[in-house]
Structures are given as C-alpha cells and as structure tokens.
SEDREN-314337 format. One record per residue (C-alpha): residue number from 1; residue in one letter; x, y negated, z negated. Coordinates in steps of 0.05 Angstrom, whole numbers, plus 32768, in hexadecimal, padded with zeros to 4 digits. Each point is the difference from the previous one (the first is absolute). Layout:
REM residues N
+------+--------+------+------+------+
| sese | lumvex |    x |    y |    z |
+------+--------+------+------+------+
|  NUM |      A |    X |    Y |    Z |
...
+------+--------+------+------+------+
END
This chain:
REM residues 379
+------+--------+------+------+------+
| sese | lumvex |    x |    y |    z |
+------+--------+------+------+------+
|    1 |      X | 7C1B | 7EEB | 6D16 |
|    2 |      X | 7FF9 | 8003 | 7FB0 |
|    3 |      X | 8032 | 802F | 7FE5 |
|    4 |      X | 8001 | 8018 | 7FB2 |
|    5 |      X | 804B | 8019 | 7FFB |
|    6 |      X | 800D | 8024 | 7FBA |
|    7 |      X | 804B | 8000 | 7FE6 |
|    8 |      X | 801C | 8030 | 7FCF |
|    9 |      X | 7FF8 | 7FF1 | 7FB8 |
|   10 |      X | 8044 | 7FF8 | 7FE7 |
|   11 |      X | 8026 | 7FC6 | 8024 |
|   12 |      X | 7FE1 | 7FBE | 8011 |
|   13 |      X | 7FF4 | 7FE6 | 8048 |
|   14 |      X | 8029 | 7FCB | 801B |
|   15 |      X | 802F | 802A | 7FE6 |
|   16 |      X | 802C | 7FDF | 7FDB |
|   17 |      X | 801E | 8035 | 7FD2 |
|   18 |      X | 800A | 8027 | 8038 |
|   19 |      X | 7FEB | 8040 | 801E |
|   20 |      X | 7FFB | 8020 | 804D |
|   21 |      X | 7FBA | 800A | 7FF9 |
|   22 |      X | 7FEB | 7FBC | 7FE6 |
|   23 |      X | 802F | 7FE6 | 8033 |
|   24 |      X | 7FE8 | 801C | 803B |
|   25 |      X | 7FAC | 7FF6 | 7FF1 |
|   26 |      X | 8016 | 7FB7 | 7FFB |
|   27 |      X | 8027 | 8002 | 8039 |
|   28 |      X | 7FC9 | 8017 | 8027 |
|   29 |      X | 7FC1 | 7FDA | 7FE9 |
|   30 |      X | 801D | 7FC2 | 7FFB |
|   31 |      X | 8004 | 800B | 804B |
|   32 |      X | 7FBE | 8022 | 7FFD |
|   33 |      X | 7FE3 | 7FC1 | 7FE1 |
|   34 |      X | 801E | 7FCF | 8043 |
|   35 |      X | 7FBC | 801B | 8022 |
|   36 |      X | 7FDE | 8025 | 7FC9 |
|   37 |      X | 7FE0 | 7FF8 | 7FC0 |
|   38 |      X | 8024 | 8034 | 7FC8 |
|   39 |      X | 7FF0 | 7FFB | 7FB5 |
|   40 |      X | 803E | 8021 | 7FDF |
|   41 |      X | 8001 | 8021 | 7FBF |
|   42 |      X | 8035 | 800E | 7FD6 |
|   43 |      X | 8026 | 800B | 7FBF |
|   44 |      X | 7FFA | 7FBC | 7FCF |
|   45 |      X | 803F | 7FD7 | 7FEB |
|   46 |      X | 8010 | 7FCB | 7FCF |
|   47 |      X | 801A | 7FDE | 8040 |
|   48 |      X | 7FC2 | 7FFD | 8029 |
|   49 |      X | 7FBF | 7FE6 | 7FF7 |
|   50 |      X | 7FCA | 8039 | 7FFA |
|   51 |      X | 7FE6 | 7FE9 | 8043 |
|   52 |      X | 801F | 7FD5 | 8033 |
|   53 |      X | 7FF5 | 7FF4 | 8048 |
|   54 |      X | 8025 | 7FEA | 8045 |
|   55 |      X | 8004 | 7FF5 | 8046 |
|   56 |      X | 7FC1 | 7FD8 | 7FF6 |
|   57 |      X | 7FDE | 8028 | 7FDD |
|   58 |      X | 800F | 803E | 802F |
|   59 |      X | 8027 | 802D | 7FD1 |
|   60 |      X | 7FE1 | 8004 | 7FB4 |
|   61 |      X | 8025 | 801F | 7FC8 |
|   62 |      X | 7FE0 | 801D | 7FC5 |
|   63 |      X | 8027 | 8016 | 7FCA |
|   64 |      X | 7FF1 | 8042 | 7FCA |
|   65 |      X | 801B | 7FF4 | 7FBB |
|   66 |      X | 8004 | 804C | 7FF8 |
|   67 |      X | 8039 | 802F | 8013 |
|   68 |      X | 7FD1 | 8042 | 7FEA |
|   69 |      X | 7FEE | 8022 | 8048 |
|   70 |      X | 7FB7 | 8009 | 7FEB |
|   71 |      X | 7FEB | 7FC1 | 7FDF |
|   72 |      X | 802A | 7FDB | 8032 |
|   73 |      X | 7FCC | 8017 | 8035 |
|   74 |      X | 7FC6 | 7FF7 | 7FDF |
|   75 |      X | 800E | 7FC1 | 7FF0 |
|   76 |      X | 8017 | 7FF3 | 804D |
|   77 |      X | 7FBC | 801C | 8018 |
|   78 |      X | 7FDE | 7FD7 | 7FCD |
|   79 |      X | 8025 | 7FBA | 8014 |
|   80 |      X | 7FE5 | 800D | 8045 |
|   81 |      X | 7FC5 | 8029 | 7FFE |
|   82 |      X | 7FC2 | 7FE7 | 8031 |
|   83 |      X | 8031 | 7FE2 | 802B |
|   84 |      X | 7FFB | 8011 | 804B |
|   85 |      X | 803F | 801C | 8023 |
|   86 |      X | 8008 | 801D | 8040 |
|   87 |      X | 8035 | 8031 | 7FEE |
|   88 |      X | 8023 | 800C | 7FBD |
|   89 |      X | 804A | 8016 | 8000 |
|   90 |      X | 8018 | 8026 | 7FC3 |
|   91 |      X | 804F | 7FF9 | 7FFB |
|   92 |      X | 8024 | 8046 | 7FEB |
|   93 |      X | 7FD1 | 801A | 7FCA |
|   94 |      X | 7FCB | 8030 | 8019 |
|   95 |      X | 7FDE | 800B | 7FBB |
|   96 |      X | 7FE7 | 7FBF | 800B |
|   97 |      X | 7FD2 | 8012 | 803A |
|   98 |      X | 7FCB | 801F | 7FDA |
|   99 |      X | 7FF3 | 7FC4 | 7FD4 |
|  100 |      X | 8001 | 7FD3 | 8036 |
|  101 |      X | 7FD5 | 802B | 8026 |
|  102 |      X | 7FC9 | 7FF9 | 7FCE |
|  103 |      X | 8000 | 7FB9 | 7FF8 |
|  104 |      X | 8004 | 7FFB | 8055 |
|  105 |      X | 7FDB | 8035 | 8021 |
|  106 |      X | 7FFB | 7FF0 | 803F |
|  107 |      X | 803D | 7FCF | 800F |
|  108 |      X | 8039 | 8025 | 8022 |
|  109 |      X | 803E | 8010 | 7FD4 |
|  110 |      X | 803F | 800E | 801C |
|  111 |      X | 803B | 8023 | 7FD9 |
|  112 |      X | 804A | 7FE1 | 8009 |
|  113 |      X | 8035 | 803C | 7FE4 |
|  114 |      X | 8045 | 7FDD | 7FF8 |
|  115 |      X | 8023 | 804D | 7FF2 |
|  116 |      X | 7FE4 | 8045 | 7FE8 |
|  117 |      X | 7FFE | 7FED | 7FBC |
|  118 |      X | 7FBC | 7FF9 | 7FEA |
|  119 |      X | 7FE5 | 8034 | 8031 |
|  120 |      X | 802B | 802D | 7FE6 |
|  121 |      X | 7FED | 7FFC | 7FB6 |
|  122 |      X | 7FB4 | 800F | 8012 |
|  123 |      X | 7FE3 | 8050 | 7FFF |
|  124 |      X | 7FE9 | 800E | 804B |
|  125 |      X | 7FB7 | 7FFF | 7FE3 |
|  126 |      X | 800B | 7FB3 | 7FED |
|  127 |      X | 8026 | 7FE9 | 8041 |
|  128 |      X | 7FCB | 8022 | 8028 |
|  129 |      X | 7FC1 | 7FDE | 7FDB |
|  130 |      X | 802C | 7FB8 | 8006 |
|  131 |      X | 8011 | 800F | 8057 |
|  132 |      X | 7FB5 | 8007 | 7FFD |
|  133 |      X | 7FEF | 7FBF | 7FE5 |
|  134 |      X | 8032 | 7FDE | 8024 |
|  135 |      X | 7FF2 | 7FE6 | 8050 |
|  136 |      X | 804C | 7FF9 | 8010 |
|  137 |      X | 804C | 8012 | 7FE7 |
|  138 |      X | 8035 | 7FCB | 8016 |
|  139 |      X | 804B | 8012 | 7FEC |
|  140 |      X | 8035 | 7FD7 | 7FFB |
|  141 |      X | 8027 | 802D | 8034 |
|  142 |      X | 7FF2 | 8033 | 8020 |
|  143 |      X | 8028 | 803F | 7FDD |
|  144 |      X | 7FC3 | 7FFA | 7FCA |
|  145 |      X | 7FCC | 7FFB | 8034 |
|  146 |      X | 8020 | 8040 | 801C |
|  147 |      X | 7FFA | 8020 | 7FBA |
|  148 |      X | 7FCD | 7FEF | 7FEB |
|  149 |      X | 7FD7 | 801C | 8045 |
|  150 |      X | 8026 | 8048 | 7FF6 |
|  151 |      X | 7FE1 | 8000 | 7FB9 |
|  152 |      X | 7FC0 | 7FE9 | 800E |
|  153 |      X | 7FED | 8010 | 8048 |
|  154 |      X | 7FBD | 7FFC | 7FF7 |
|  155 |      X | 8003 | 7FB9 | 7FF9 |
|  156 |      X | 803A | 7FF4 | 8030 |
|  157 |      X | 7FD4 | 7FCE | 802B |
|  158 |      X | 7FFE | 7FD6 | 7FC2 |
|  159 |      X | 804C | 7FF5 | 7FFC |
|  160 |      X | 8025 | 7FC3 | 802E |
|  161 |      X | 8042 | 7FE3 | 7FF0 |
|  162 |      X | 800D | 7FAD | 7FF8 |
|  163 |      X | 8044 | 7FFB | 7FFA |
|  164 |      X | 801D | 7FD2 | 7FCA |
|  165 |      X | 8029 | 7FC1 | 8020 |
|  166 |      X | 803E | 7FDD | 7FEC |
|  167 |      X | 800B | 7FAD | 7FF4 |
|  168 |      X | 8039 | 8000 | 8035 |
|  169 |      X | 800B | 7FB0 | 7FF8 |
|  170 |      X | 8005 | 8015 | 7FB9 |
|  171 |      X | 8035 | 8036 | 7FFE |
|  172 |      X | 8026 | 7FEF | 8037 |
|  173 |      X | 8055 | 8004 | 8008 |
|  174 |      X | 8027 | 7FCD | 7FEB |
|  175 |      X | 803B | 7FD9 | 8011 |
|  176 |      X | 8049 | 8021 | 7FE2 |
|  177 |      X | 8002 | 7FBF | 7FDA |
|  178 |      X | 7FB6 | 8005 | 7FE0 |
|  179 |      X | 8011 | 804A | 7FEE |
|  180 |      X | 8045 | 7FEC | 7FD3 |
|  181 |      X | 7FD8 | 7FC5 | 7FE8 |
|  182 |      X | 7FCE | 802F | 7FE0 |
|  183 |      X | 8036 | 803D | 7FEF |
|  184 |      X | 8025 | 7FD0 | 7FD6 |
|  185 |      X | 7FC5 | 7FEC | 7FDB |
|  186 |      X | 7FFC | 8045 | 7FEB |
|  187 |      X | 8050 | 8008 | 8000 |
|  188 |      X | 7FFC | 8034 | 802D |
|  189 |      X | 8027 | 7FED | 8034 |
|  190 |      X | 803A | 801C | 8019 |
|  191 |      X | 7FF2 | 804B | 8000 |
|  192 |      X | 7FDE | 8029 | 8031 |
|  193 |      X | 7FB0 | 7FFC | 7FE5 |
|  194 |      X | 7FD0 | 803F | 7FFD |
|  195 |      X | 7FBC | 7FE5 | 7FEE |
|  196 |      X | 7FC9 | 801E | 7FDE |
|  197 |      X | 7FC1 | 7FE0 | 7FFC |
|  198 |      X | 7FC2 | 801C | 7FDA |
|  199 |      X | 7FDE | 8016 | 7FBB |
|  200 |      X | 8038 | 801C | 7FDE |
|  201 |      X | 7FE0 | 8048 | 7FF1 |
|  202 |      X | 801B | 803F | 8004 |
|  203 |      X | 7FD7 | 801A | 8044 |
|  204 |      X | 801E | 7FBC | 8029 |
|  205 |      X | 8044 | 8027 | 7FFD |
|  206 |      X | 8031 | 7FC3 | 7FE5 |
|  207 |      X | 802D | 8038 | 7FE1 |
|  208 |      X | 800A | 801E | 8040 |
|  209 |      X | 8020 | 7FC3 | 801F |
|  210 |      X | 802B | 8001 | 7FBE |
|  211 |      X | 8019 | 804B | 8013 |
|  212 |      X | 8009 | 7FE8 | 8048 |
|  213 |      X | 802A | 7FC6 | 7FF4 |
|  214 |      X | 8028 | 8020 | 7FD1 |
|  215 |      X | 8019 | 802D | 8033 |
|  216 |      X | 8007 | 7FCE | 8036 |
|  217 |      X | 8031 | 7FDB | 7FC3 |
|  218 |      X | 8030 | 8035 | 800A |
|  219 |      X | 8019 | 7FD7 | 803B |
|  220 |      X | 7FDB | 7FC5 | 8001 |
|  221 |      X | 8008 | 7FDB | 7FBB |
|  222 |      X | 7FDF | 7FB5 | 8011 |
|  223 |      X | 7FBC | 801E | 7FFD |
|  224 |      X | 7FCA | 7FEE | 7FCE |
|  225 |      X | 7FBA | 8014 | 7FFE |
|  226 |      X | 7FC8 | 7FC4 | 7FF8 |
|  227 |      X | 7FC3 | 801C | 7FDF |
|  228 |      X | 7FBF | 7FCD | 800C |
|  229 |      X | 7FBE | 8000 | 7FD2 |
|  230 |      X | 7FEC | 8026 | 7FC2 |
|  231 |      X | 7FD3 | 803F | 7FEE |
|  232 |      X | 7FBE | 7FD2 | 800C |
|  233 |      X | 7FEA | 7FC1 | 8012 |
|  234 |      X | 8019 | 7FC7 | 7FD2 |
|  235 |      X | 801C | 803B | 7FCD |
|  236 |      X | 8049 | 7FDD | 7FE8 |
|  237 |      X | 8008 | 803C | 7FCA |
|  238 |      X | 8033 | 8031 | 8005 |
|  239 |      X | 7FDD | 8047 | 8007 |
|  240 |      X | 802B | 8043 | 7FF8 |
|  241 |      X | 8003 | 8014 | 8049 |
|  242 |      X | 8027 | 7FB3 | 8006 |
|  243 |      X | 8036 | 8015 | 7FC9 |
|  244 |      X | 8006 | 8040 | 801F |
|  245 |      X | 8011 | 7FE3 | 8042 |
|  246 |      X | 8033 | 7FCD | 7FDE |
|  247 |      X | 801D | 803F | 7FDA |
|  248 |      X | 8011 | 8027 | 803E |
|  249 |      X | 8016 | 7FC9 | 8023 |
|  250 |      X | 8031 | 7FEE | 7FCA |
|  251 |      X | 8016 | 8044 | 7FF5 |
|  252 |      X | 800B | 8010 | 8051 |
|  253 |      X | 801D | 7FAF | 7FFF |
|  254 |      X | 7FCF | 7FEC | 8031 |
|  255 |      X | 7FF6 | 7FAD | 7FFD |
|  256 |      X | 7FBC | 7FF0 | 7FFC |
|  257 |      X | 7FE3 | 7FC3 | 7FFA |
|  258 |      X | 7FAC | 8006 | 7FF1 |
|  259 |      X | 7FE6 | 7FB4 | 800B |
|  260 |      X | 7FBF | 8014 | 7FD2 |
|  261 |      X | 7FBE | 7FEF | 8015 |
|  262 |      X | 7FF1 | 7FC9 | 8036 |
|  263 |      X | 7FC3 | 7FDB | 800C |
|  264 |      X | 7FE2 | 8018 | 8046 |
|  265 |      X | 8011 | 7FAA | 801D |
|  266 |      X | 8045 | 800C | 7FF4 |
|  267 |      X | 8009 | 8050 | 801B |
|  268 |      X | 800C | 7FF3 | 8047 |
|  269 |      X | 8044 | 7FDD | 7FEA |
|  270 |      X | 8017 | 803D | 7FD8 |
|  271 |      X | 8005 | 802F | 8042 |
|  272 |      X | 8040 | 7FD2 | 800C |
|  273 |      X | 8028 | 8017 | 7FD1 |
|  274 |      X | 8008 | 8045 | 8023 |
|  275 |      X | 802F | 8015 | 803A |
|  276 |      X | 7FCE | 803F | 800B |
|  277 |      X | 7FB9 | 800C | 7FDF |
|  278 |      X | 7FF5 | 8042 | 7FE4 |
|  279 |      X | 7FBB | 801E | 7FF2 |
|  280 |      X | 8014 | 804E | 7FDE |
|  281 |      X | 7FAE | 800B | 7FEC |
|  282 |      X | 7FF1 | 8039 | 7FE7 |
|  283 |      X | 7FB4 | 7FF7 | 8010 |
|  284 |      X | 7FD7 | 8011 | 8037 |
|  285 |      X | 7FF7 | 7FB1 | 8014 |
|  286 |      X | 7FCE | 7FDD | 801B |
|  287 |      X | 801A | 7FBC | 8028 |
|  288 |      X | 8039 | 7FFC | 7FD4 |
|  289 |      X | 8002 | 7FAE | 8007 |
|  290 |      X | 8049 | 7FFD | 7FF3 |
|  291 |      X | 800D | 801E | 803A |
|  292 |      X | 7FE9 | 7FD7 | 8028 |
|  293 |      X | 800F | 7FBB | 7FE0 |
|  294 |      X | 804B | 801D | 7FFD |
|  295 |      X | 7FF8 | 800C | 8048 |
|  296 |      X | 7FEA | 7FBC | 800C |
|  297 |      X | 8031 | 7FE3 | 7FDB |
|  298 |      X | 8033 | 801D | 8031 |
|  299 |      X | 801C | 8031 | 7FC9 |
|  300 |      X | 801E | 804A | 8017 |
|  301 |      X | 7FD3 | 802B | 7FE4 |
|  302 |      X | 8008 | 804D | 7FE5 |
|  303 |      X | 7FBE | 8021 | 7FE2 |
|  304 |      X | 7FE3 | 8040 | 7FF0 |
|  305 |      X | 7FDA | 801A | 803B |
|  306 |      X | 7FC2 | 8008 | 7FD1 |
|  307 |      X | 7FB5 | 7FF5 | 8013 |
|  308 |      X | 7FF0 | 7FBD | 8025 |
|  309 |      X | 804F | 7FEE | 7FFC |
|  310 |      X | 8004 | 8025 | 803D |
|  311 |      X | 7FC4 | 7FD1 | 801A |
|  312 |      X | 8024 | 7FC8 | 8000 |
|  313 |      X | 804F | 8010 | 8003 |
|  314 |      X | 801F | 801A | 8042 |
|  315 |      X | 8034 | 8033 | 7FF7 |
|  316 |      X | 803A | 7FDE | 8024 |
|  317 |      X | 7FE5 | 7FC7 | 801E |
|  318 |      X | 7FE8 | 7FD2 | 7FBB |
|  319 |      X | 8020 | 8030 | 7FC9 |
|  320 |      X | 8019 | 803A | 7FEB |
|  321 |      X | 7FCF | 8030 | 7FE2 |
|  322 |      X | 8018 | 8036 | 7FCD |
|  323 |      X | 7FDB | 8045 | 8002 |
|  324 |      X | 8024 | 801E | 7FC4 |
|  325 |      X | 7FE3 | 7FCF | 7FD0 |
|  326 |      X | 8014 | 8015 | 7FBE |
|  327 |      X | 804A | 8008 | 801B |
|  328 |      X | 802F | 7FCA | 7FF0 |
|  329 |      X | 8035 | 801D | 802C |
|  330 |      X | 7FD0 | 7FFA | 8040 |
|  331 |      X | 7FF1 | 7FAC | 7FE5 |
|  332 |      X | 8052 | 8002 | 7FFB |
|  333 |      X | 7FFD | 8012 | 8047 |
|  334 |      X | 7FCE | 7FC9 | 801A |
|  335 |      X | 8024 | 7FC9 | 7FE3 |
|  336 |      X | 8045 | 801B | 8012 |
|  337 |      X | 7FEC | 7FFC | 8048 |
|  338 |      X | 7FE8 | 7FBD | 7FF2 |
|  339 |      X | 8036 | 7FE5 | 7FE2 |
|  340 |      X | 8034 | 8021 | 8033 |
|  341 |      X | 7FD7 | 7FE4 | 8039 |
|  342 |      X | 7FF2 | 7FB5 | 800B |
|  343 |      X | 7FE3 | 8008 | 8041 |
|  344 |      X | 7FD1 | 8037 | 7FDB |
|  345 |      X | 7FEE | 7FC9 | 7FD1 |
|  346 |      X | 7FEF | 7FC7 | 802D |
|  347 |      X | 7FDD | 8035 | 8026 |
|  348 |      X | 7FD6 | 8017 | 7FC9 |
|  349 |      X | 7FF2 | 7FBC | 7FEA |
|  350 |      X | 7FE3 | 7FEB | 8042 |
|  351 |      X | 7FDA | 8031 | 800D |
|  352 |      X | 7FE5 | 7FFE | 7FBD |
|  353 |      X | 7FF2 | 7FB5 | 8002 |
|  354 |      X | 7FD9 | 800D | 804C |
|  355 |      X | 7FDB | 8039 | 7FEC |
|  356 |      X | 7FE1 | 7FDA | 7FCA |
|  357 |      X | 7FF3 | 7FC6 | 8023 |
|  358 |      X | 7FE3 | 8027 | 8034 |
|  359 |      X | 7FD3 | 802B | 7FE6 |
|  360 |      X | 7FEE | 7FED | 7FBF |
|  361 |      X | 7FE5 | 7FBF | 7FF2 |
|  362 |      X | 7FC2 | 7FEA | 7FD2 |
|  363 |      X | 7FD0 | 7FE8 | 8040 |
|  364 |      X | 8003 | 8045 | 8017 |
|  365 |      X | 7FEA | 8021 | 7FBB |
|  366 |      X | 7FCB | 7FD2 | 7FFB |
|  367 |      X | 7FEA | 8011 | 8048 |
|  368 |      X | 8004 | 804A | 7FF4 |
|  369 |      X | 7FD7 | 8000 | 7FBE |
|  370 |      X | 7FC9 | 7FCC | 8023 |
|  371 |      X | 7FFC | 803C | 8037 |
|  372 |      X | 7FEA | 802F | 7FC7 |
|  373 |      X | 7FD0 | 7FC8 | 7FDC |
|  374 |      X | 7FD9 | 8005 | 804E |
|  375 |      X | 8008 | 804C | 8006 |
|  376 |      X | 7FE5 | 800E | 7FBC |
|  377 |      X | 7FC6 | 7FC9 | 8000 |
|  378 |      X | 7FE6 | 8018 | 8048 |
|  379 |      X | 7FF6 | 804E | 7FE2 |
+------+--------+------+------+------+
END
C-alpha cells in the first residue's frame, strides 16, 4: 500500500521541537512504513533536509518551508501532485480536505482528529461539505469519535477510533537509585515531588496544582511542585501566564521548580522527578499523551476526568480522576490520599504501568488504522 500522510503545518516531523501530534504521526508511520510505503509531509526546519528518506526508502519525508495554513497546502499538493496513492491521511486539520480533494479525486482520504479543536471552529455548513468529501474519520480515542457521531450522525458510519500508543521501553520506572540520580541533577531531591508536565498555558491548569499544594503545605511542608515544558514547542521565553504562575506561587509560598523547555529525546527522564503526576486540564482532551507516558513511567497519577482522559485512566485502579476540575481543593484531595497511602501509590503505579502496556501500544494503532485504509478502499 502507498499512503500520502499530510501533517499539520506548524511543527516539523520527526519531531524534534516537540509536539503530541507530530509525535504520534511519527510514531505510527514509521511503523506503518515496516510493511508499507508512506510519503510524509511536514513543517520545514533548518535542521532537516527538505526531503529525506528511510527504512530503505519505505518512509519519505518532504518538508514545506511555509508555516501559512493555505500556501502550506498548496504547496504540499503541488510537491506531490500526479503521484498515485492508495489512500491519503490528513492529520488534524479538516480544511485541508477540500484542497486535497481537488488535486486527488478519486483516491480515498481519511481524516485523523487528535481532539475537537478544529471541528469545533468550523460553521455546521463547512464540517458537513468536508464529512462529505472525506471516506473515513479516525480519532485518536474514542471520547471524540463519540462526539463527533452525536454531532454529525449523518455521517456516523464514517467515524472509527485508532487509539494513540505509548513507547513503554521508553518511559518505563526506574530504579530508586536512577530516580535520585536524576532529582539531584535538577536539585530536587529531598521533598515530596508533584509533577506537571505540559505547555505551560492557562487551560492545562498548572495554577491549580499551585492552589492545591498550597493547602496540602499546611501540614506537609517538604513538598515542591516540578513544572515540565513551556507554552510551545521549543518556546524558552517567559510569557505572562508563566510570571503569573511564579507570582502566586511565591505569594501562597509554594516551591516550584519549572525545568523550561525539553527536547522531546530527553522528556521521558523528566517524569522522574515526580512522586505523583498531575494532569488538572481544563480542556476537553483528546489522548492526553502525558497520561499515559506518566502511567508508563510507573508515576501515581491524579487528572481531570475530562474528554478522552477518562479513555485511558481508570478511576481507582491506574489513577485517580478528579471530576471537579477547576477545584483545587478536590486535586488537594487526590494527592492527599496519595501521599497518606503507599500501598495506594504502588497500586496506582502498577496498574498504570499494565494498563498501558496492555492496551496501548503502537502495533495495535497501526493495525487499527490499516483496518480503516481496507474498509474505506473496498466502498
């Protein structure tokens, strides 16, 4: 099979600024391209060559020197226009579809959503003329595919679900020795460790774990808050929802230690540094990867039971989930009971670590999304 698959136009693919989308169509095609052949394009970067190619030949990059949405696909149709494909998968941006459409009539496209987002931003007239033009939906977990079917019933046959994996030999737990090794690096050792890990915006909820820990302080003083990433891929700047996080946190005397941005090789080290991983999203998520790399990291978890969090998280059994989600008092609560409890941790942190490895690997989201490739080509 020759598959076109069309990234978003903002990061590059590998991705090696960063980003969940980026890092989950490489994920998949570069196990795609084991049996396939997949021609990948993607954002440009001063780092890559504009095209490149591996697994002998298998998996091709091409590379758009644009980050505007509209030339960026023009200029992606034109790099591969009269090129034969046998299905064409357009990553997270519908208003692609009809360009692509016009330069491939009659090849198959299939739609991958990785939340509501982008959906959501388009009047019903729009979304219904793209589901038209599309021969298949795949989500990234199944809350969206649920969504999206109540909004659009009329094209509910066109919706299946491939659920995102997780690099378990990757983020994996580590020895008590390995985990001081790397906390002292970071001279946070020594205190009880809340971990955030994330953009640092406003909607991913970082002040609420400042509220929350500052009422757990009240009787438990050796804890710290570690706050992973930056508002956007490879951003290092300070941006006013970052001072206003270090205000608060100073003014409620809340340590916090923010570690900046990390380059996506070195992230799977980072979920270390916490004693319990703690996701207080304010969104509607879709996979919500740091979820499940926490999880299979063998971290506690407490998260917002928001959208596809509640896809992949167990209430009880591989975290705790949170239902008042703006409340800092109810996070206060979760990691309380976590802290009080080691046999709640270890429990959490095993089941965690064997749901993931269970049920959510790579080889099965490539297996689910070739299932849709055949569905879609034989209608």
């Amino acid at each position: 099979m020759r598959i076109l698959v069309i990234a978003p136009e903002q990061l590059p693919v590998p991705p090696i600024k960063g980003g969940s989308v980026e890092s989950a169509i490489y994920n998949i095609f570069r196990r795609m391209a084991e049996t396939d052949k997949v021609v990948l394009i993607s954002r440009s970067h001063s780092r890559l060559p504009r095209t490149s190619s591996s697994l002998g030949g298998n998996l091709k990059f091409i590379r758009i020197s644009t980050g505007n949405r509209a030339a960026y696909i023009h200029k992606a149709m034109q790099s591969v226009s009269g090129q034969h494909f046998d299905v064409i998968q357009i990553e997270n941006r519908p208003t692609f579809v009809p360009i692509v459409r016009r330069y491939f009539p009659h090849t198959p496209i299939l739609l991958s959503l990785h939340s509501l987002t982008f959906m959501s931003f388009l009047s019903r007239e729009r979304a219904h003329s793209i589901l038209r033009q599309v021969n298949g939906v795949t989500s990234v977990v199944s809350f969206v595919t649920h969504t999206m079917k109540r909004r659009y019933p009329r094209y509910a046959h066109k919706f299946r679900t491939a659920t995102l994996g997780c690099d378990t030999a990757k983020f994996r737990p580590r020895s008590p020795s390995e985990k001081q090794q790397i906390r002292r690096r970071w001279g946070v050792a020594g205190s009880f460790n809340v971990l955030f890990v994330g953009r640092i915006i406003y909607k991913k909820g970082l002040h609420t774990i400042v509220r929350a820990v500052a009422l757990l302080r009240k009787k438990h003083t050796r804890m710290r808050i570690v706050a992973v990433g930056s508002s956007w891929p490879g951003v290092r700047r300070q941006t006013p929802y970052m001072r206003h996080v270090r205000s608060l946190a100073s003014r409620l005397r809340v340590p916090i230690r923010f570690t900046g941005y990390i380059p996506p090789a070195h992230v799977h080290r980072m979920y270390h540094l916490g004693d319990v991983f703690v996701c207080p999203t304010q969104f509607r998520e879709g996979f919500a990867t740091v979820n499940s790399e926490a999880m299979a990291s063998g971290i506690p978890l407490v998260a917002s039971s928001r959208g596809g969090v509640r896809n992949v998280v167990t209430h009880g059994r591989s975290g705790l989930l949170v239902h008042a989600y703006t409340s800092p008092a109810a996070f206060a609560r979760a990691i309380g009971k976590i802290m009080a409890s080691p046999e709640l941790r270890r429990r959490l942190a095993h089941g965690g670590r064997q749901g993931i490895v269970s049920s959510f690997s790579w080889h099965r989201t490539v297996h689910q999304l070739k299932r849709q490739y055949r569905q879609i080509g034989s209608r």
